[in-house]
C-alpha positions as CSV (number, residue, x, y, z in Angstrom):
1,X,0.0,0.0,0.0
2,X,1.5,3.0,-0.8
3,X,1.7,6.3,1.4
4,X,-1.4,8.4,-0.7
5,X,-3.4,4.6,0.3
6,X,-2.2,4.7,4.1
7,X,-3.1,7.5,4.6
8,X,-6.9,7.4,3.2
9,X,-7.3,4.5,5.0
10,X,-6.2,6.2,8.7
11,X,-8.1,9.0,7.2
12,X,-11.7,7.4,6.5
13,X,-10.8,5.2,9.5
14,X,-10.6,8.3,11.7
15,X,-13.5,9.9,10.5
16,X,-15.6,6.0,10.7
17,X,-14.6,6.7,14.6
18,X,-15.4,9.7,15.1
19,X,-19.1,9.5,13.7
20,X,-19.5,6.1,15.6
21,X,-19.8,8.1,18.8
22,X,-23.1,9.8,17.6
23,X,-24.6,7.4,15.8
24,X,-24.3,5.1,18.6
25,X,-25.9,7.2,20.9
26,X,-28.7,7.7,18.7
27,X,-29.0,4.2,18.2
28,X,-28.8,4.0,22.4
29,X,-31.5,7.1,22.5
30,X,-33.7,5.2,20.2
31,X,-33.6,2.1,22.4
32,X,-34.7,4.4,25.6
33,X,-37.3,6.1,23.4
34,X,-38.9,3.3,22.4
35,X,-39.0,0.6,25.8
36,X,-40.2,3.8,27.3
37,X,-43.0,4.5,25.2
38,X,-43.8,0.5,25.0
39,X,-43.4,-0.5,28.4
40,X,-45.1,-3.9,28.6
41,X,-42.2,-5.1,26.1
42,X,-40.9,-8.5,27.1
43,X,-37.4,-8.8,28.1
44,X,-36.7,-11.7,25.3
45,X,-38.1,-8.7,22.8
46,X,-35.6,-6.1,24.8
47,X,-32.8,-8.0,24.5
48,X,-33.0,-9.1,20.9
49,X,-33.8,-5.2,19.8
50,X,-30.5,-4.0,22.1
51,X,-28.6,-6.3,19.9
52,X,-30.4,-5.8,16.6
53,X,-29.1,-1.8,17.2
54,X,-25.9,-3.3,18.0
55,X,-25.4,-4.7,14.9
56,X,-27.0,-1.5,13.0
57,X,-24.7,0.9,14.8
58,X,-21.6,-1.9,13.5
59,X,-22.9,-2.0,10.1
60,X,-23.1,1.8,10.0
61,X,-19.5,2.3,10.7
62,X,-18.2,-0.1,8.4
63,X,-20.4,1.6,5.6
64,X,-19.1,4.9,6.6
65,X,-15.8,3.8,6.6
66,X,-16.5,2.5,3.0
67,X,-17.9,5.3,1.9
68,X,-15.5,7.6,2.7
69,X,-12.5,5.5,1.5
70,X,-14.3,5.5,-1.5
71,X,-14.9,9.0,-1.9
72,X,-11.1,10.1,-1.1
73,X,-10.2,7.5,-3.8
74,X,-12.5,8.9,-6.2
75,X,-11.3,12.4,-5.3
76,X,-7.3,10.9,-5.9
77,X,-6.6,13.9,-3.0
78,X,-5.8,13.0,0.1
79,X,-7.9,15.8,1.2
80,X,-10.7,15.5,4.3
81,X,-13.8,14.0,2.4
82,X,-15.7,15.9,-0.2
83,X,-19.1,15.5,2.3
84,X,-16.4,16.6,5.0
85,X,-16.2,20.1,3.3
86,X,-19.9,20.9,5.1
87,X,-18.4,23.1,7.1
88,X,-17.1,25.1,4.4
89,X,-14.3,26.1,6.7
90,X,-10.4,25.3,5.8
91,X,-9.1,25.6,8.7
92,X,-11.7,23.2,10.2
93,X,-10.7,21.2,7.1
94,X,-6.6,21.3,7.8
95,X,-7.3,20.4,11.4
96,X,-9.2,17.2,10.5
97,X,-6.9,16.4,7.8
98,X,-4.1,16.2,10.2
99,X,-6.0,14.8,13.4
100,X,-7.9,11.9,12.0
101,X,-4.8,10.3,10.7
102,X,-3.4,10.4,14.5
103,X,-6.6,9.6,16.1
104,X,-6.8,6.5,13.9
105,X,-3.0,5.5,14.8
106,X,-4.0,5.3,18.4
107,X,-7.1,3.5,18.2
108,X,-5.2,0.2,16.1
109,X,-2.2,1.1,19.2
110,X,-5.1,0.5,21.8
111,X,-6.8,-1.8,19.9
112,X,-4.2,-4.4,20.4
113,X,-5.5,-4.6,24.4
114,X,-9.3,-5.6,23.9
115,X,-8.1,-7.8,20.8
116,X,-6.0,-10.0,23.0
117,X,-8.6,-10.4,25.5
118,X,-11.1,-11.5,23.0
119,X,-8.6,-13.9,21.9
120,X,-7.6,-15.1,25.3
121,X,-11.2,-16.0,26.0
122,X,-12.3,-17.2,22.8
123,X,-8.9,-19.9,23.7
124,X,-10.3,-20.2,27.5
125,X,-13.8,-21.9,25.9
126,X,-12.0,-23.9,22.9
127,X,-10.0,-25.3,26.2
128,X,-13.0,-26.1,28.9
129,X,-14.8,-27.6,26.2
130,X,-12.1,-30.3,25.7
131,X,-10.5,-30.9,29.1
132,X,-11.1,-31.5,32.5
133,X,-14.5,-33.5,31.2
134,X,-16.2,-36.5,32.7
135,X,-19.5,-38.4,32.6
136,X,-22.2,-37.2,34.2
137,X,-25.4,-39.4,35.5
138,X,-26.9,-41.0,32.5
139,X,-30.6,-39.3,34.3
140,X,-29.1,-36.1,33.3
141,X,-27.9,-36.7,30.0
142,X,-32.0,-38.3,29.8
143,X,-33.5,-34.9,31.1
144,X,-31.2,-32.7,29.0
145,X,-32.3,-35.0,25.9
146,X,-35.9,-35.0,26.7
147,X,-36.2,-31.1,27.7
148,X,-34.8,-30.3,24.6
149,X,-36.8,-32.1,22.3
150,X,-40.2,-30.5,24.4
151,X,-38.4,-27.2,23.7
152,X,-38.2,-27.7,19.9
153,X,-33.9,-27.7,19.8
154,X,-33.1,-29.3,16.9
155,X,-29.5,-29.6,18.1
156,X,-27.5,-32.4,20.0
157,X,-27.1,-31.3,23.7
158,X,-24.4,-32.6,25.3
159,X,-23.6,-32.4,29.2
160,X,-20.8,-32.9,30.8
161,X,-19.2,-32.4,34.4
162,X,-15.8,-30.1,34.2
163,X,-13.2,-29.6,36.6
164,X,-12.5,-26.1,35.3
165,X,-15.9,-24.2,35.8
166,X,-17.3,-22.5,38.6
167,X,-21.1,-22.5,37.3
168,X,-23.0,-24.5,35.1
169,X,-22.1,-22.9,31.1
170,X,-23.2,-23.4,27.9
171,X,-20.3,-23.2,25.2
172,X,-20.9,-23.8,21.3
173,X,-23.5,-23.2,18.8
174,X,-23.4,-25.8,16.1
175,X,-22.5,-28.6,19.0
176,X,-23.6,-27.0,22.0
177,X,-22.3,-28.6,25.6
178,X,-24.0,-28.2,29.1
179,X,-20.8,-28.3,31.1
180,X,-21.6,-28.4,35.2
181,X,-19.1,-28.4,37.9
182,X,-19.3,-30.7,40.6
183,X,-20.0,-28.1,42.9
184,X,-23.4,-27.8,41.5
185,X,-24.3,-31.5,41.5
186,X,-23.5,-31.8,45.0
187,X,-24.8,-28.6,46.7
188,X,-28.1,-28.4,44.7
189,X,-31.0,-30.6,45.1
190,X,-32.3,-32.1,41.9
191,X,-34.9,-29.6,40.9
192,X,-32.7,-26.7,41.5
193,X,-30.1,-28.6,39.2
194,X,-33.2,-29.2,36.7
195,X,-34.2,-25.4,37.0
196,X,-30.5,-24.6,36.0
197,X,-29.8,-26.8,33.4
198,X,-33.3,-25.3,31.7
199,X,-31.8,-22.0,32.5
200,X,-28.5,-23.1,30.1
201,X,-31.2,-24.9,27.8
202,X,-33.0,-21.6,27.3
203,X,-30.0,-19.9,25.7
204,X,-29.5,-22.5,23.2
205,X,-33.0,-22.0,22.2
206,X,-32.6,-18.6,21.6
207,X,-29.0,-18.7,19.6
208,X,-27.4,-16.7,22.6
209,X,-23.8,-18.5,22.4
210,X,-23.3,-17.0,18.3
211,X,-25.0,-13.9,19.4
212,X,-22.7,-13.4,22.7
213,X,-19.9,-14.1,20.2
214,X,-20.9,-11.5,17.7
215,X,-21.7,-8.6,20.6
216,X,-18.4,-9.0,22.1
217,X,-16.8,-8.8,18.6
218,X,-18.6,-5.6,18.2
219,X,-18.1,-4.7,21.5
220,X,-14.2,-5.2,21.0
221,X,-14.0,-2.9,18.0
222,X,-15.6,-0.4,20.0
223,X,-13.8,-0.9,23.5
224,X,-14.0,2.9,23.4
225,X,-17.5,3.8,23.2
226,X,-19.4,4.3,26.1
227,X,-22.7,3.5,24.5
228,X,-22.1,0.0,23.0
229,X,-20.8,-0.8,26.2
230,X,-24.4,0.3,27.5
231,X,-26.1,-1.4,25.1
232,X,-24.1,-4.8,25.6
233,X,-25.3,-4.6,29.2
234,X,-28.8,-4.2,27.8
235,X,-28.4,-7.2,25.8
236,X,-26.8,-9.1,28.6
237,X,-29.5,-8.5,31.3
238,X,-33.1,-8.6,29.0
239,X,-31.5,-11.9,28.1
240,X,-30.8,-13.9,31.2
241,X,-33.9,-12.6,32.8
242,X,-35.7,-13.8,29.5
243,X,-34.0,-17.4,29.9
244,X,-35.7,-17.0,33.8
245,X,-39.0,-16.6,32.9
246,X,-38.2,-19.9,30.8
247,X,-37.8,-21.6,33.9
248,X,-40.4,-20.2,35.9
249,X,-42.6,-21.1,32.7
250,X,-41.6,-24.8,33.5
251,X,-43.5,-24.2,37.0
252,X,-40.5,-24.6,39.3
253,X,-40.3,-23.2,42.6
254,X,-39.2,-19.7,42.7
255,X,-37.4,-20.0,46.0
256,X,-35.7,-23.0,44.7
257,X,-34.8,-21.2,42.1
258,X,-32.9,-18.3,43.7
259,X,-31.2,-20.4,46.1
260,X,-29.9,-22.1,43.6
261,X,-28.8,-19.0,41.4
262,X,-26.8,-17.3,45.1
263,X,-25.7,-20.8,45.8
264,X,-23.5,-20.7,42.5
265,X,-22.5,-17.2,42.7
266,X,-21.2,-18.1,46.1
267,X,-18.9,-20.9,44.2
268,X,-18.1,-18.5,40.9
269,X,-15.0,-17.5,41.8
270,X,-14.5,-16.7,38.0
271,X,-16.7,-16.0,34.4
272,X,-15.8,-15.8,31.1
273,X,-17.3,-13.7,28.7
274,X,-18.0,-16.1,25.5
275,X,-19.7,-18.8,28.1
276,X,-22.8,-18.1,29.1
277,X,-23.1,-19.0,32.7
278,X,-26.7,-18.9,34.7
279,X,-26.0,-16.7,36.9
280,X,-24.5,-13.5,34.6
281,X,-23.4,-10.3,36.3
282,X,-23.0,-9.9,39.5
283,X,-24.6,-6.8,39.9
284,X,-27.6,-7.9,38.2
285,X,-28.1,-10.9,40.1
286,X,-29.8,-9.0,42.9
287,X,-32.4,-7.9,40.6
288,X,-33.6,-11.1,39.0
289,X,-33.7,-12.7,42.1
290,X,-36.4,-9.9,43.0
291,X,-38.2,-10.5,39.6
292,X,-38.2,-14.9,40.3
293,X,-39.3,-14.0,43.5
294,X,-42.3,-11.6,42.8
295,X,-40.7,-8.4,44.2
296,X,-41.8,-5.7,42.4
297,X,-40.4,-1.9,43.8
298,X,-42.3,1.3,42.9
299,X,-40.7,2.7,39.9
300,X,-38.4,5.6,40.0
301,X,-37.0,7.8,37.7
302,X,-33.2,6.6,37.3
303,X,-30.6,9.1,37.4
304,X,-28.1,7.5,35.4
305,X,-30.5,6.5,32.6
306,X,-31.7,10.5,32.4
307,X,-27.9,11.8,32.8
308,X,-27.4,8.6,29.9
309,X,-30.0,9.9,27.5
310,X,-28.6,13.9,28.0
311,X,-25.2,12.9,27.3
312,X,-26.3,11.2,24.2
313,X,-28.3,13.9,23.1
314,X,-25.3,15.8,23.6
315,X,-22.4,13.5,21.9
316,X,-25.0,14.2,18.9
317,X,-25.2,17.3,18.7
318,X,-21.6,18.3,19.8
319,X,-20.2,15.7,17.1
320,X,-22.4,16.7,14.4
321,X,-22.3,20.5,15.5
322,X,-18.5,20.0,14.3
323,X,-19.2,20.4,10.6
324,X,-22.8,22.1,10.9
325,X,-22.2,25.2,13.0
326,X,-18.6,26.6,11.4
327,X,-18.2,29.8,9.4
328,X,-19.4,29.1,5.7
329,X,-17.7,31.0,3.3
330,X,-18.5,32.7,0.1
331,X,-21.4,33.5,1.9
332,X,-23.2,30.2,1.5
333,X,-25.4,28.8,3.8
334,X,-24.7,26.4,6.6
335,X,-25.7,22.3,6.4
336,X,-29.1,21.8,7.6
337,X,-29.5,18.6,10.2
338,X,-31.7,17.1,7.9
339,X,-28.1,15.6,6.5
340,X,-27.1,14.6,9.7
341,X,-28.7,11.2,9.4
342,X,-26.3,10.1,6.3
343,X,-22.7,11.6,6.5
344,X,-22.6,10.8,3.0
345,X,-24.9,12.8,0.8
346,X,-23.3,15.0,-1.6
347,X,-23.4,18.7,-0.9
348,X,-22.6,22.1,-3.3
349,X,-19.1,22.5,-3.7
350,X,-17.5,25.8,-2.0
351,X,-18.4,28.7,-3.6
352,X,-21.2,27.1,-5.4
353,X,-24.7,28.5,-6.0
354,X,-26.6,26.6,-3.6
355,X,-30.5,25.5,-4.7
356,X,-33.0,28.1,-3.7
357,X,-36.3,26.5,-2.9
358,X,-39.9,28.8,-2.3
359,X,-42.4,27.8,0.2
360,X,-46.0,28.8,-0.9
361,X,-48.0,29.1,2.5
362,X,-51.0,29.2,2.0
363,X,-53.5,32.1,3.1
364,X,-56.4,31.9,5.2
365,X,-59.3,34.6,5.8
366,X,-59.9,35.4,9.2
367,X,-62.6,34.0,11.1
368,X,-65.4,36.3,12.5
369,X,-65.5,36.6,16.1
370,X,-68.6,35.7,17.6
371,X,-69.8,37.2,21.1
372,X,-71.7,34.9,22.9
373,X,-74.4,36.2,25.0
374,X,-73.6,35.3,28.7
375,X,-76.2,33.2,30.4
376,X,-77.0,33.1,34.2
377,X,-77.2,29.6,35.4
378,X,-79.8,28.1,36.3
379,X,-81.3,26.9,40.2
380,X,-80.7,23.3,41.1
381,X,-81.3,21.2,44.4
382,X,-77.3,21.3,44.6
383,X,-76.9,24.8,44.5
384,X,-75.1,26.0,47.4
385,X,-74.4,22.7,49.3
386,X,-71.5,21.5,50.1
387,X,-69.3,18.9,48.2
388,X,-70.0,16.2,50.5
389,X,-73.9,16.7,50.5
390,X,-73.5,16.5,46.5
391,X,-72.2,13.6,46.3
392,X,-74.4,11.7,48.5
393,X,-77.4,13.5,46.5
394,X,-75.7,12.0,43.3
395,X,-75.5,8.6,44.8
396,X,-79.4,8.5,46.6
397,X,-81.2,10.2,43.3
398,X,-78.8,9.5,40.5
399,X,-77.8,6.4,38.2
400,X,-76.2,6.9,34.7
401,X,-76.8,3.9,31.8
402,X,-75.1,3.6,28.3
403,X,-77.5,4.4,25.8
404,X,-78.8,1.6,23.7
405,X,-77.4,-0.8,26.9
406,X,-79.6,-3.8,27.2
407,X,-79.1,-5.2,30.4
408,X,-78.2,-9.0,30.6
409,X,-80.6,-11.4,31.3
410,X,-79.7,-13.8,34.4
411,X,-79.6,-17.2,32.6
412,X,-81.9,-20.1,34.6
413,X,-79.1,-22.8,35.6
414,X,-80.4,-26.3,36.9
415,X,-79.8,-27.1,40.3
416,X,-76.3,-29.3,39.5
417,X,-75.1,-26.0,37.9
418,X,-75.8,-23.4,40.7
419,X,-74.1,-26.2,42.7
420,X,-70.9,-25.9,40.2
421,X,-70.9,-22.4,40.3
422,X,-71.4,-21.9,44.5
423,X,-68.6,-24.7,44.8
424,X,-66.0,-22.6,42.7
425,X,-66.8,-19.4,44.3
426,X,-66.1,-21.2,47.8
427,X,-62.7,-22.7,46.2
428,X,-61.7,-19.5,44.7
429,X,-62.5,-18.0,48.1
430,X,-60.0,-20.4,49.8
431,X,-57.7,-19.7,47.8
432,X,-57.5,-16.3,47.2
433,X,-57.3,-16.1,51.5
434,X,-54.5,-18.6,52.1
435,X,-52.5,-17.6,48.6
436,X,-53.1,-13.8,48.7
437,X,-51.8,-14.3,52.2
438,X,-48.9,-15.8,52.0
439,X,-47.7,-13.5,49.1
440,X,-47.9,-11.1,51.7
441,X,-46.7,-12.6,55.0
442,X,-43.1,-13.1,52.5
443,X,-43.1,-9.3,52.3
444,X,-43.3,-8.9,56.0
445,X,-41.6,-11.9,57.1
446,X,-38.5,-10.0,58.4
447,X,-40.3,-7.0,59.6
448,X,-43.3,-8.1,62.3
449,X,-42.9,-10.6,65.0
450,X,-45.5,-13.4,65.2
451,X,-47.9,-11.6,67.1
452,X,-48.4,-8.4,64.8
453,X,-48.2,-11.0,62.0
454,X,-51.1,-12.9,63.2
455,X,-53.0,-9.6,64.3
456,X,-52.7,-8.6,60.3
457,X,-53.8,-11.6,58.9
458,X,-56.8,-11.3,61.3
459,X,-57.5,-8.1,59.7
460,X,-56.6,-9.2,56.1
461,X,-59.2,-12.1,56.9
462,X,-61.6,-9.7,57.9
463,X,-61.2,-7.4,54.7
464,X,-62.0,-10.4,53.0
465,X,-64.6,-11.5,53.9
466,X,-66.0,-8.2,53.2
467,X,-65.7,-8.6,49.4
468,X,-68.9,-9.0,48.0
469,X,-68.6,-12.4,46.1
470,X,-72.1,-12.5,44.9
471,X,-70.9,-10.4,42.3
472,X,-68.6,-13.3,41.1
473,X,-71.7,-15.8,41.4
474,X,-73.4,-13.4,39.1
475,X,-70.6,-13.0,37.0
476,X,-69.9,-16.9,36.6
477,X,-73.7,-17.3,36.0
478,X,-74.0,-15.5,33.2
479,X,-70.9,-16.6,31.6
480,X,-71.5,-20.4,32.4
481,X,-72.1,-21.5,28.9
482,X,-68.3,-19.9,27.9
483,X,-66.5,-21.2,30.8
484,X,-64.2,-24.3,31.0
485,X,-65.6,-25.6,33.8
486,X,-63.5,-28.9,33.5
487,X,-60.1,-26.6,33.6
488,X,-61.5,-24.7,36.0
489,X,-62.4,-27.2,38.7
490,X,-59.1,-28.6,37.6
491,X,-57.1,-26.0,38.8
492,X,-58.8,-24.8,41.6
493,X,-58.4,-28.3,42.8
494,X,-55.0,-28.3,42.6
495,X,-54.6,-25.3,44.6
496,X,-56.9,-26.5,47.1
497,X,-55.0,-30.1,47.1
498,X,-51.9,-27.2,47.9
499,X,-53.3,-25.5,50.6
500,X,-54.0,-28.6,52.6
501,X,-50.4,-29.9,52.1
502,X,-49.2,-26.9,53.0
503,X,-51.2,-27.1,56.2
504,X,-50.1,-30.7,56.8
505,X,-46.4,-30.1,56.5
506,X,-47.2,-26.8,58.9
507,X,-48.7,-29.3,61.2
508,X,-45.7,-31.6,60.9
509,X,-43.1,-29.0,61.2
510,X,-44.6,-28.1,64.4
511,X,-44.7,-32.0,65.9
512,X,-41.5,-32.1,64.8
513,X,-40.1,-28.8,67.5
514,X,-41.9,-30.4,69.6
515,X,-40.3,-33.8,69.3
516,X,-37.0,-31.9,69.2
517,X,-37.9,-29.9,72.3
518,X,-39.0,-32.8,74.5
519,X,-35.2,-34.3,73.4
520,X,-33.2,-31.8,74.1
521,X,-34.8,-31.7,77.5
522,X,-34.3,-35.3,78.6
523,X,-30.6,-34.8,76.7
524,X,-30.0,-31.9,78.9
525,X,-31.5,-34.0,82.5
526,X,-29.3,-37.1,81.1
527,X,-33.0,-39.2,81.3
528,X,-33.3,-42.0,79.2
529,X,-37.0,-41.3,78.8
530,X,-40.1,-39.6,80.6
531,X,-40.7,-41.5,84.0
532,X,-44.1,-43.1,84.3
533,X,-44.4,-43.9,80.5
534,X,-43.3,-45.9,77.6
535,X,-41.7,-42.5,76.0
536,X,-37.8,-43.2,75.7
537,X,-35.0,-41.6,74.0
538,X,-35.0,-44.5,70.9
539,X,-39.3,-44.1,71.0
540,X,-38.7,-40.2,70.7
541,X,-35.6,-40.5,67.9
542,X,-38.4,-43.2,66.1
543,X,-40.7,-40.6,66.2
544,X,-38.8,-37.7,64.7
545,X,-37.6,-40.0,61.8
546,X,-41.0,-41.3,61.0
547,X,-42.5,-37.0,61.0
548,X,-39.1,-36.5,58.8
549,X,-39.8,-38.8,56.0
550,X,-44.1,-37.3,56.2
551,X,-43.0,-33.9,55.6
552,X,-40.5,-35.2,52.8
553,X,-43.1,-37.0,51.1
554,X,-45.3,-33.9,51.6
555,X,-42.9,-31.6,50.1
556,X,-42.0,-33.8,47.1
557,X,-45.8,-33.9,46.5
558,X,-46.0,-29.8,46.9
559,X,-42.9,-29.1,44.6
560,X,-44.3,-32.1,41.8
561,X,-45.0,-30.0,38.6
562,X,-46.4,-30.7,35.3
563,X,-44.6,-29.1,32.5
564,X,-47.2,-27.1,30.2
565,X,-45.6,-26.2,26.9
């Protein structure tokens, strides 16, 4: 290449650089915009729109670097773009001209850094993938095989345990391997394991090893813009909570869940960026726990997403402001923004006639003012009252009905139906009392002692029973025909089959202190057993055993899913 060709190249490099700043930024300010205006946006949809930009704002440097190699070529100068010459200012000109070249110089210095740790990593996976591998449990390899056919993975899934992870990764996109450290197999029960190995199963479905590749390429090239860096963390977070909601889609326990995820971050002493483990970030970990677990916080305004979206906003305007708001010369008139959105459109040469373009507006005839003739207003029975007395004259005297509203008739349901429809109404009931509740004692489980806990659930119970549920009656009667009833008794069965094992292993948990109690005492007074009875210390330790394995078998009948797909 010879000097004139090394030097476009720094040149259109430099300049690619530059205008990467901005057009990321839109690209980021776009994002913002847009899950702020569509808020119910899932986090699969997020995270595939961060890294759709991602690759627009990549694809938009390499064509402006393109473009303007192309354009210095055609020009055979070795002169700042012809599209450059916006500004209409030489000096402007001669100052680019000599700092782009430099600029670019130092980016390929420093580009050597981020390159070698791509590198490094890319060789970290290439080596867990074929080391430090053994067998797993053949009812692994069986689960992996058979959740992945349910989840439509065309794929081979392989799993294997490695000696060199910390937490379960995935690695690999036309063989993908499951590779779990032993760690996980012996400090997580099997559902948590299951949960986590769906977690790692989730990213296969969704292609997120070649896409994690292709953002941290990206990422790479830009190690020095703020807002691909920004938009990576997007990517990252929309995805692994996406892969969670996989999981809790699969009806596993929520609580099991996030035990599971803090009792591999404990263990994660280290993370590579190509594999994707299930835990992710650290500093994000915190928040999907809150999201498996329910927690919802009342939204506030973030600063650093409002400082984010000002400086972006500004690294537009300021970059662009570069060519836009010089002196012109020759008296000809400034760029208008409306060229900001392609660097490359071709503009009058310098000391050109620039295009002169009329605007016809069109004329309108004034409209007459009318006066309108003021009118006193007329007496009413609320005149002069007070607010309170109007309202409850509103309520006694006054009812309001859609016009051309026919009101439903109540349909006449036989005597097996109204029994149908007073039996759900008493389920839902149930339920709604012992689930609502227990959503809520969580929340307040570390705040109020026992006895303010079981003064608010009075209360709670007592706002209950409050609700008016012959409005649901009404409401199921007249939707009976529409109604699944078969789904319906189904489920509510289920959760009423729930309740009552949760109130057996409640009841067992609380033999079970006792038992304890009554053992530590005779422990602690060296008996051998109560006096006067056939209670002994072997009687009491038979006991305890026999309420152990009950509330095992209760709780692998509570945490038994089915898997709806």
């Amino acid at each position: 290449m010879t000097g004139i060709g090394q030097t476009n190249f720094l040149e259109s490099l430099g300049w690619a650089v530059l205008n990467s700043l901005w057009q990321m930024a839109l690209l980021w300010v776009l994002y913002q915009a847009f899950t702020g205006i569509f808020k119910s946006i899932r986090p699969g949809a997020k995270s595939s729109i961060s890294a759709l930009l991602l690759i627009t704002g990549f694809v938009w440097f390499i064509y402006t670097f393109i473009a303007v190699f192309r354009d210095n070529a055609a020009n055979g100068s070795l002169n700042i773009p012809s599209f450059a010459t916006i500004a209409r200012n030489p000096q402007l000109n001669n100052w680019l001209q000599q700092a782009l070249p430099v600029a670019s110089v130092l980016y390929l210095v420093l580009l050597l850094f981020p390159g070698l740790h791509f590198i490094r990593n890319y060789r970290y996976v290439q080596v867990i993938r074929r080391y430090g591998l053994e067998k797993i449990d053949a009812q692994w390899r069986l689960f992996v095989k058979k959740v992945a056919a349910q989840m439509s993975i065309k794929k081979q899934v392989r799993i294997w345990v490695s000696e060199l992870v910390s937490s379960p990764v995935t690695v690999g996109f036309l063989k993908p391997v499951i590779l779990v450290p032993i760690a996980a197999i012996n400090h997580l029960s099997i559902p948590q394991l299951e949960a986590v190995l769906l977690h790692e199963l989730s990213h296969i479905k969704r292609y997120d090893y070649l896409l994690n590749l292709v953002i941290n390429l990206i990422q790479t090239i830009f190690y020095f813009n703020p807002f691909v860096k920004a938009l990576v963390k997007i990517t990252e977070r929309e995805r692994e909570k996406s892969c969670d909601q996989m999981v809790m889609q699969f009806q596993y326990d929520s609580r099991e869940y996030a035990t599971a995820l803090l009792t591999l971050e404990k263990s994660n002493y280290g993370q590579r960026t190509f594999a994707l483990a299930a835990t992710g970030k650290k500093n994000e970990l915190l928040h999907r726990i809150e999201l498996i677990l329910g927690i919802t916080k009342k939204p506030v305004v973030s600063f650093y997403k409002l400082a984010g979206l000002l400086a972006g906003l500004l690294c537009i305007i300021s970059l662009n402001a570069l060519l836009i708001l010089s002196k012109p010369l020759n008296g000809s008139q400034p760029a208008s923004f409306a060229h900001l959105s392609s660097p490359f459109s071709e503009f009058t040469a310098a000391g050109g006639e620039p295009r002169k373009t009329s605007v016809q507006t069109p004329a309108f005839k004034s409209a007459p003012i009318v006066k309108l003739k003021q009118v006193p207003p007329k007496t009413s029975p609320l005149h002069n009252i007070s607010i309170a007395a109007a309202s409850d004259f509103v309520k006694a005297n006054l009812s309001y009905i859609q016009a051309g509203f026919i009101a439903p008739e109540e349909p006449h349901l036989k005597k097996y139906q109204e029994q149908q429809v007073e039996d759900a109404v008493e389920a839902s009931k149930k339920v709604l009392k012992e689930t609502q509740w227990k959503s809520v004692e969580k929340g307040i489980a570390d705040v109020f002692t026992q006895k303010e806990k079981a003064e608010l659930k009075a209360d709670y119970q007592q706002e209950m029973d409050k609700f008016d549920w012959s409005k649901l009656e009404n409401k199921l009667r007249l939707s009976y025909d529409i109604v699944d009833w078969n789904r319906v008794n189904e489920q509510l069965s289920k959760a009423v089959k729930q309740i009552r094992v949760d109130s057996l292993i409640s009841v067992c948990d609380e033999a079970l202190n006792k038992l304890d109690q009554v053992h530590r005492e005779l422990a602690l007074n060296k008996l051998d057993g109560i006096p006067d009875t056939d209670i002994t210390m072997k009687t009491l330790e038979d006991k305890k055993q026999a309420v152990q394995k009950t509330i095992t078998t209760l709780r692998l009948v509570h945490t038994k899913k089915i898997v709806h797909l």
